[in-house]
PyMOL commands that place a pseudoatom at each C-alpha (Angstrom):
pseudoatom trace, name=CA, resn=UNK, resi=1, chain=A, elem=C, hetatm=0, pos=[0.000, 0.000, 0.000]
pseudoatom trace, name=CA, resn=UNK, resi=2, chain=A, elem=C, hetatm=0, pos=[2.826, 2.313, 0.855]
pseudoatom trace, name=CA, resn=UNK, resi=3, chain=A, elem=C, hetatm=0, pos=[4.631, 1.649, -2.984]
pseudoatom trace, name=CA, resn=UNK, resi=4, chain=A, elem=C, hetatm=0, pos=[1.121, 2.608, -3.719]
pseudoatom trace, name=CA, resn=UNK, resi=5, chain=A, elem=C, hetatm=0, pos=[0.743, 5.971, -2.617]
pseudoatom trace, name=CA, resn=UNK, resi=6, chain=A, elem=C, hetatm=0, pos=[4.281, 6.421, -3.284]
pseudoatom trace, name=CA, resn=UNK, resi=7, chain=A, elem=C, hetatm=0, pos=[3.919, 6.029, -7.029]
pseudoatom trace, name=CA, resn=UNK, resi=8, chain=A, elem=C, hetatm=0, pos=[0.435, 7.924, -6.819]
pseudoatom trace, name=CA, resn=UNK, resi=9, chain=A, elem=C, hetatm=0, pos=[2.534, 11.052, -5.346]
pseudoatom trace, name=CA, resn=UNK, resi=10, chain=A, elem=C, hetatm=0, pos=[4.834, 10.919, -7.952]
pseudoatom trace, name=CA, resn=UNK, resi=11, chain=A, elem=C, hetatm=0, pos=[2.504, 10.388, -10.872]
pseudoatom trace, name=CA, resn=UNK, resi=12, chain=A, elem=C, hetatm=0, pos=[1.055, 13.327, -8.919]
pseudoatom trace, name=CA, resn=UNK, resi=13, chain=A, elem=C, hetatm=0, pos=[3.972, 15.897, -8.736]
pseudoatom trace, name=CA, resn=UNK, resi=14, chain=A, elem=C, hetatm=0, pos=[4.795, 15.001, -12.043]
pseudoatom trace, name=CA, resn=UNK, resi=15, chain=A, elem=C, hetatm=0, pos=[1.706, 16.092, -13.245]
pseudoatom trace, name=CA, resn=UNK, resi=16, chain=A, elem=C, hetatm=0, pos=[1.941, 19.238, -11.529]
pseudoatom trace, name=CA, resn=UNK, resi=17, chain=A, elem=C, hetatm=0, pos=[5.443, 19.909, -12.607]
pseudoatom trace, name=CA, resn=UNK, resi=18, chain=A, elem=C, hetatm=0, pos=[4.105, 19.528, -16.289]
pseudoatom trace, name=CA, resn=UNK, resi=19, chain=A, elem=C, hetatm=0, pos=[1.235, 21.693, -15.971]
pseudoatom trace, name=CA, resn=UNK, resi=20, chain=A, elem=C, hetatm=0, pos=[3.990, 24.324, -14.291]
pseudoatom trace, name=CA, resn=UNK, resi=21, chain=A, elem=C, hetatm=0, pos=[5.588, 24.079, -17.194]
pseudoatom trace, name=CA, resn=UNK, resi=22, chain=A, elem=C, hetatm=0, pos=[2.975, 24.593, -19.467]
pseudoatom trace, name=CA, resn=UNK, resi=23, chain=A, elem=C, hetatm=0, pos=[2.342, 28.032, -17.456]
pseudoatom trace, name=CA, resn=UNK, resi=24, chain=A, elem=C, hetatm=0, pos=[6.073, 28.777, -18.155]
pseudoatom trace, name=CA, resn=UNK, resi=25, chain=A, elem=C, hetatm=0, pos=[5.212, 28.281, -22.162]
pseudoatom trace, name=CA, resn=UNK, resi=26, chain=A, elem=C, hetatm=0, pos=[2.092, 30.353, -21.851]
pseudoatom trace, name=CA, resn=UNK, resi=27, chain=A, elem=C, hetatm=0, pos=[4.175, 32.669, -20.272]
pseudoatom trace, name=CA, resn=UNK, resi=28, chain=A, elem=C, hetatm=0, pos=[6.894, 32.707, -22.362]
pseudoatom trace, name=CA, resn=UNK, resi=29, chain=A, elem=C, hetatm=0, pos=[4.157, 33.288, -25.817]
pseudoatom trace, name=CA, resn=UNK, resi=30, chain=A, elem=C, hetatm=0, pos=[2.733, 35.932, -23.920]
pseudoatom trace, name=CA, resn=UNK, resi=31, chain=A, elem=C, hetatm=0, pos=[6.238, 38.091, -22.929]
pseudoatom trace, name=CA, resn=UNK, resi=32, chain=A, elem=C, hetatm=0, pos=[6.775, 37.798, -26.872]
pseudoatom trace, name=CA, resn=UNK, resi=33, chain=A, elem=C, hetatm=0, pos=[3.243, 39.165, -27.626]
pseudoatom trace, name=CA, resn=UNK, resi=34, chain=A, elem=C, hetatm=0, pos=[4.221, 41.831, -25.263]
pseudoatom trace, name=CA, resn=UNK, resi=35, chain=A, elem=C, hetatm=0, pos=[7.587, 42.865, -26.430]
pseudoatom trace, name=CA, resn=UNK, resi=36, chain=A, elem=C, hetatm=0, pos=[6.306, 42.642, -30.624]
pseudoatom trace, name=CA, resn=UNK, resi=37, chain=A, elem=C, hetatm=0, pos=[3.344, 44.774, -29.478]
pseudoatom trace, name=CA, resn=UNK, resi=38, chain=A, elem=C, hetatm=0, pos=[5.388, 47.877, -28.078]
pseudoatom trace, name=CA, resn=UNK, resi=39, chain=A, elem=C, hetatm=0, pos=[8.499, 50.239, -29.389]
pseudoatom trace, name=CA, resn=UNK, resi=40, chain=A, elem=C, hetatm=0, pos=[8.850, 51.106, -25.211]
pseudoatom trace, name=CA, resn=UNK, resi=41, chain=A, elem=C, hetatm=0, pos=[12.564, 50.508, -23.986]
pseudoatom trace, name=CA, resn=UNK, resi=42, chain=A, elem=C, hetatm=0, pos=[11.323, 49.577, -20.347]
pseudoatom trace, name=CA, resn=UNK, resi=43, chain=A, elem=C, hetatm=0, pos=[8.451, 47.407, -21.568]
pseudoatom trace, name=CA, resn=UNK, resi=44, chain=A, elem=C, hetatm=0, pos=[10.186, 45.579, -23.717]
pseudoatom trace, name=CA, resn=UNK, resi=45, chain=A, elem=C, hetatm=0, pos=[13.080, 45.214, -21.049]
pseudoatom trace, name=CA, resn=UNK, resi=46, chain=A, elem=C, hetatm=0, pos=[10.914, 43.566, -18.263]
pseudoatom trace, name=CA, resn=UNK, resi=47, chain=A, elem=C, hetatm=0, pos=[8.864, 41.966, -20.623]
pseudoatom trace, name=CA, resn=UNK, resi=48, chain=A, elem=C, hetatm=0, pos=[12.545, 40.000, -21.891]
pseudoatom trace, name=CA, resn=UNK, resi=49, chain=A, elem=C, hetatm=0, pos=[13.852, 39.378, -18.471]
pseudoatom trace, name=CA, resn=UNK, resi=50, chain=A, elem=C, hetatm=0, pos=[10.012, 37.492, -17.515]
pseudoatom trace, name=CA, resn=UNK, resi=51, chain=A, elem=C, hetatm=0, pos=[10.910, 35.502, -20.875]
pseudoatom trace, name=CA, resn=UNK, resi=52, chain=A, elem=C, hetatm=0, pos=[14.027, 34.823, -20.110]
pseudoatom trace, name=CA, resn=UNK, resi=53, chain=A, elem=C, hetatm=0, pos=[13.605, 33.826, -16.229]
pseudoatom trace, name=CA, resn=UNK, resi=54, chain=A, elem=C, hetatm=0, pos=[10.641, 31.884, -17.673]
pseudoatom trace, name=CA, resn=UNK, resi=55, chain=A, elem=C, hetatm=0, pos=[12.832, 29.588, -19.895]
pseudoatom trace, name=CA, resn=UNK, resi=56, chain=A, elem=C, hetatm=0, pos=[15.101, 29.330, -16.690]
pseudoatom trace, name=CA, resn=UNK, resi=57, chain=A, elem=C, hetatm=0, pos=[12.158, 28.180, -14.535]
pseudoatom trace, name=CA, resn=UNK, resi=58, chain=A, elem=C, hetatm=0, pos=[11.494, 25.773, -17.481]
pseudoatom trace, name=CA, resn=UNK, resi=59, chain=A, elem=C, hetatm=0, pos=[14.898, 23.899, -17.218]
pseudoatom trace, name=CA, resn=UNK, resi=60, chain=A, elem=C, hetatm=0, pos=[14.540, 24.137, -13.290]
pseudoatom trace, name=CA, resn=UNK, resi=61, chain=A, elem=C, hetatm=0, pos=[11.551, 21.978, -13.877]
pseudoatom trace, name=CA, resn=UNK, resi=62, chain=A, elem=C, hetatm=0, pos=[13.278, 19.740, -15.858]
pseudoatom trace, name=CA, resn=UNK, resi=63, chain=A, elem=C, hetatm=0, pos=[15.852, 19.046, -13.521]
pseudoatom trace, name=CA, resn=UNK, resi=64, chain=A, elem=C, hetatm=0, pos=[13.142, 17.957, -11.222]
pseudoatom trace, name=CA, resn=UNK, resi=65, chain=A, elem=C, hetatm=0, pos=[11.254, 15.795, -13.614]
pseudoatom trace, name=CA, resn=UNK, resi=66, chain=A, elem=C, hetatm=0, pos=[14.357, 13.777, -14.175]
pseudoatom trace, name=CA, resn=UNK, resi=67, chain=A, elem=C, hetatm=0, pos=[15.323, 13.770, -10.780]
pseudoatom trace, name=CA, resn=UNK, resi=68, chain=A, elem=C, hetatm=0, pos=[12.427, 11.690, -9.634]
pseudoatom trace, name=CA, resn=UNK, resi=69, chain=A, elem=C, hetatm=0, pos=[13.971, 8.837, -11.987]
pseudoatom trace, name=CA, resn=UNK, resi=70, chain=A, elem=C, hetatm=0, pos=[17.599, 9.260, -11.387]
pseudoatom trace, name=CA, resn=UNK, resi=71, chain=A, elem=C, hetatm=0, pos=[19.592, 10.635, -8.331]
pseudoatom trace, name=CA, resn=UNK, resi=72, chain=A, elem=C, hetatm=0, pos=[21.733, 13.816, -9.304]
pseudoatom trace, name=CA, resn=UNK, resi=73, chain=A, elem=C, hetatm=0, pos=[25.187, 13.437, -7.691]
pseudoatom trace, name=CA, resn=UNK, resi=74, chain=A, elem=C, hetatm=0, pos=[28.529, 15.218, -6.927]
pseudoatom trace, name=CA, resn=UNK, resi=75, chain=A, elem=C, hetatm=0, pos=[31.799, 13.836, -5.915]
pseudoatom trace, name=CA, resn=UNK, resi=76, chain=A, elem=C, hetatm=0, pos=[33.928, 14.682, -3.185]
pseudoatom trace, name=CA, resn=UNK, resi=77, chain=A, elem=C, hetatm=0, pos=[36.512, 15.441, -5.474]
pseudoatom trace, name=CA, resn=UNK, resi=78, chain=A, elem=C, hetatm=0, pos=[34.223, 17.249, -7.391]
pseudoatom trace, name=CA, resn=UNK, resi=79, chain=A, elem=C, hetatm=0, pos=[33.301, 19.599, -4.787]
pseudoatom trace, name=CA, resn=UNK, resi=80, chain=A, elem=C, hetatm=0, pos=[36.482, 19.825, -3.598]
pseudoatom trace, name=CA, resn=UNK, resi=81, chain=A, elem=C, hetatm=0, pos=[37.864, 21.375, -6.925]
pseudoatom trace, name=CA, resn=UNK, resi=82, chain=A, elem=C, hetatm=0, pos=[34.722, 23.757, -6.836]
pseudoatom trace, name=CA, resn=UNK, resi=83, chain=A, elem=C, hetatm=0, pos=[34.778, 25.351, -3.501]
pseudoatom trace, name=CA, resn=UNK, resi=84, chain=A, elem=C, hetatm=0, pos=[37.294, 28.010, -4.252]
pseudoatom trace, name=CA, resn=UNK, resi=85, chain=A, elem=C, hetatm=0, pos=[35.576, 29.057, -7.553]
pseudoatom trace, name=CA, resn=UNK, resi=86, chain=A, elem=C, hetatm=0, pos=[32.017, 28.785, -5.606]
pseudoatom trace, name=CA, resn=UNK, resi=87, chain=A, elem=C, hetatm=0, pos=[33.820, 30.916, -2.787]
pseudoatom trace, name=CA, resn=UNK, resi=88, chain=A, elem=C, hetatm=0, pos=[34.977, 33.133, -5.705]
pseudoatom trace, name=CA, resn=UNK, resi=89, chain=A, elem=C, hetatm=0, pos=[31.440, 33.738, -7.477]
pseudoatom trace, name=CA, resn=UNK, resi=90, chain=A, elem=C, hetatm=0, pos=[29.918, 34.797, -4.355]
pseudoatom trace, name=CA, resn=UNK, resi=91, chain=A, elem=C, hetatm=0, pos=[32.488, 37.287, -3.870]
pseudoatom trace, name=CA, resn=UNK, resi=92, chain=A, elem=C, hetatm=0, pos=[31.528, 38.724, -7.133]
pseudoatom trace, name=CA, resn=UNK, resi=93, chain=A, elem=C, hetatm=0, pos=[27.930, 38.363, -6.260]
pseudoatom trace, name=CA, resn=UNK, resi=94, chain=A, elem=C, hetatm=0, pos=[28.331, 40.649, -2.958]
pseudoatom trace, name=CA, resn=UNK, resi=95, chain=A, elem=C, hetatm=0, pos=[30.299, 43.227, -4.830]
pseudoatom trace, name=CA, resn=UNK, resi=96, chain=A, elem=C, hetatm=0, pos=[27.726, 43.910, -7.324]
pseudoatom trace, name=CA, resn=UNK, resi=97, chain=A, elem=C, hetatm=0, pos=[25.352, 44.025, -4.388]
pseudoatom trace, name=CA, resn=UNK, resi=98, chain=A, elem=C, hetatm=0, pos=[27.155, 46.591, -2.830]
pseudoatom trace, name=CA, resn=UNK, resi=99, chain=A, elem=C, hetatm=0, pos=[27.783, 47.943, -5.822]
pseudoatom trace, name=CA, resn=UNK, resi=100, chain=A, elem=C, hetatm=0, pos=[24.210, 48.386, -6.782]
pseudoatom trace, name=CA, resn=UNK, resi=101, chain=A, elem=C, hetatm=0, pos=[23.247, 49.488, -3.278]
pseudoatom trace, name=CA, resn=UNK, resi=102, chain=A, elem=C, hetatm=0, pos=[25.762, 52.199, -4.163]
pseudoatom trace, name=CA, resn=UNK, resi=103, chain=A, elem=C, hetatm=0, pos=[24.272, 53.149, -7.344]
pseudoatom trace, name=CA, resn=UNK, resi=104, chain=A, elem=C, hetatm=0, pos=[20.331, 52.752, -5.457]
pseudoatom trace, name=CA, resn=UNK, resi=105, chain=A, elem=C, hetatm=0, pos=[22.079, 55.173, -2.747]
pseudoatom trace, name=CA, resn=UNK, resi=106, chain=A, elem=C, hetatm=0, pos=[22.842, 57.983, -5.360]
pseudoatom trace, name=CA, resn=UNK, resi=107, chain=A, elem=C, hetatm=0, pos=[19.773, 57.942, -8.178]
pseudoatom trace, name=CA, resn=UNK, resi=108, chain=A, elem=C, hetatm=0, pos=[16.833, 60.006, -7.980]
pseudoatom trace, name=CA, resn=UNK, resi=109, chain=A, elem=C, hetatm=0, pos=[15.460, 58.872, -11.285]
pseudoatom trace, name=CA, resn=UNK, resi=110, chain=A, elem=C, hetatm=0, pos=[12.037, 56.757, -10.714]
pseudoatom trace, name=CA, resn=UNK, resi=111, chain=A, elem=C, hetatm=0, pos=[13.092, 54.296, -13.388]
pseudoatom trace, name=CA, resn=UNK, resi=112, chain=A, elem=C, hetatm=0, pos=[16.674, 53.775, -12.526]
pseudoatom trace, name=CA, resn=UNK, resi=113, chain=A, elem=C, hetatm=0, pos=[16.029, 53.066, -9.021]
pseudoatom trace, name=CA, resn=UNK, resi=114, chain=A, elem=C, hetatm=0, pos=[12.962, 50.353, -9.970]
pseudoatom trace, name=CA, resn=UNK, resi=115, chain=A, elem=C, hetatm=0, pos=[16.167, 48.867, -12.417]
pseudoatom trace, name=CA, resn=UNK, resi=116, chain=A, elem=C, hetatm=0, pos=[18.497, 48.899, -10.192]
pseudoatom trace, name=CA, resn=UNK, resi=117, chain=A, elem=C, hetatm=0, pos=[16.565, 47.577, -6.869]
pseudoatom trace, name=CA, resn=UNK, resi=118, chain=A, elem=C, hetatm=0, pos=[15.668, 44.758, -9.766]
pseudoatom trace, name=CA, resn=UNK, resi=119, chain=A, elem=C, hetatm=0, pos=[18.933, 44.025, -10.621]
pseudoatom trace, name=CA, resn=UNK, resi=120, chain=A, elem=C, hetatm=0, pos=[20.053, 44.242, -6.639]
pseudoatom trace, name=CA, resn=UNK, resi=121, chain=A, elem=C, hetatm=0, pos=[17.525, 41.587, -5.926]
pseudoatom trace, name=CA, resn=UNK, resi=122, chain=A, elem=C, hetatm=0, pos=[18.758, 39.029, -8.518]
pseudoatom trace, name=CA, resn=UNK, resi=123, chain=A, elem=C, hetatm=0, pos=[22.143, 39.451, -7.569]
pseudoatom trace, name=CA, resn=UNK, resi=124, chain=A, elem=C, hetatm=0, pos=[21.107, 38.476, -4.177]
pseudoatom trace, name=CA, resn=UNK, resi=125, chain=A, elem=C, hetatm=0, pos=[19.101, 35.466, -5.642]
pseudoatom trace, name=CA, resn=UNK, resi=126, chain=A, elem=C, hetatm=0, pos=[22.463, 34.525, -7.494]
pseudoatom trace, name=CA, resn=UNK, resi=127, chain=A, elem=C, hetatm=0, pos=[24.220, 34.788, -4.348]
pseudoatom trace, name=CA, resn=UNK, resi=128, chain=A, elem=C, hetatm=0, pos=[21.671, 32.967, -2.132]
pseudoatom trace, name=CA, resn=UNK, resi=129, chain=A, elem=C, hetatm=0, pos=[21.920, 30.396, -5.015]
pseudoatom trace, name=CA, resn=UNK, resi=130, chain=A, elem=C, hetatm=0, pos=[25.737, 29.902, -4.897]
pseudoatom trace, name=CA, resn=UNK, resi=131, chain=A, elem=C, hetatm=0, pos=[25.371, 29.740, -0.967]
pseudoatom trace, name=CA, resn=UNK, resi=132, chain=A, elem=C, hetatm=0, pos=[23.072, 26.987, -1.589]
pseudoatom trace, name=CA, resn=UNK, resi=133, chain=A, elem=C, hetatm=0, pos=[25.138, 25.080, -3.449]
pseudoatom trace, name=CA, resn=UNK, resi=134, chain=A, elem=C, hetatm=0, pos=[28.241, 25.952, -0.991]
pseudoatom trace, name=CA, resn=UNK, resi=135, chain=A, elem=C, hetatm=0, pos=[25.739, 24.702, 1.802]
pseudoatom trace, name=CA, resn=UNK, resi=136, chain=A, elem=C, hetatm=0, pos=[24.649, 21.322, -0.042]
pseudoatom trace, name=CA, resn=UNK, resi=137, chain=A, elem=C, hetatm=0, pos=[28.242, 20.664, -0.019]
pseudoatom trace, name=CA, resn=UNK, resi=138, chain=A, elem=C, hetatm=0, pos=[29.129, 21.400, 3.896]
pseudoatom trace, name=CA, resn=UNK, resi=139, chain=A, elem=C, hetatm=0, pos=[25.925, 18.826, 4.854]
pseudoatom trace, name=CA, resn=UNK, resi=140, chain=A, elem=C, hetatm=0, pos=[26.432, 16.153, 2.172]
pseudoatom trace, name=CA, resn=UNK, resi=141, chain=A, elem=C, hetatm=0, pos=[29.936, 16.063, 2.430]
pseudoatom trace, name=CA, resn=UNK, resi=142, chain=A, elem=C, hetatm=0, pos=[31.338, 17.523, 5.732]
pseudoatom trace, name=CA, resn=UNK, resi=143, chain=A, elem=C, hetatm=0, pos=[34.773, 16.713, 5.720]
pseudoatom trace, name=CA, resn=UNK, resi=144, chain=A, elem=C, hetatm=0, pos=[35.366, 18.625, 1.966]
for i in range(1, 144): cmd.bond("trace and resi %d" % i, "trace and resi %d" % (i + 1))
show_as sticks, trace
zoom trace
């Protein structure tokens, strides 16, 4: 009974991941609609970056899908060589943080502040990301 409801779940989340993903398509057609249906700089702009982080959620998605039939794996060794250009990348996310914080600190323009706060948050998804990624490594493997 428990294999049962096991394979139910699955057959369950996979269904859900698919219909996600047909969201991300829908999405995807409509950003284009958008961005063929104005000349505006800005509008096209967010209109690109919701395409684009659409077609990222897409192969997110993915990932899980084939997840549930494989396992996804990293070697020791393989996180060993990492960890100083992981510890490198979020260096380079933080300065850009700052760096935008900097830039957020000085504008007055209503535009280049809603940009740059954008492009602040991102960097600290990237950097949350990376951390991730760092942290995955510390609990799977504690000793690399």
């Amino acid at each position: 009974m428990a294999v049962e409801n096991a394979v139910e779940e699955v057959a369950r989340f996979e269904e859900g991941i698919s219909d996600w993903q047909e969201i991300e398509d829908r999405t995807i057609a409509s950003c284009e609609d958008i961005i063929h249906g104005t000349e505006n700089a800005l509008v096209k702009t967010v209109a690109g970056i919701i395409m684009s982080d659409s077609a990222k959620h897409k192969q997110v998605l993915d990932l899980m899908t084939e997840t549930l039939y494989g396992t996804i794996t990293l070697s020791p060794d393989e996180l060993g060589e990492l960890s100083q250009l992981m510890r490198d990348h979020l260096h380079l996310e933080r300065d850009s943080i700052k760096l935008a914080q900097s830039q957020l600190d000085i504008s007055r323009n209503f535009v280049i502040r809603h940009l740059l706060t954008y492009l602040m948050e991102d960097e600290k998804k990237h950097a949350k990301l990376m951390q991730q990624l760092n942290d995955f490594k510390k609990n799977i493997y504690p000793y690399v």
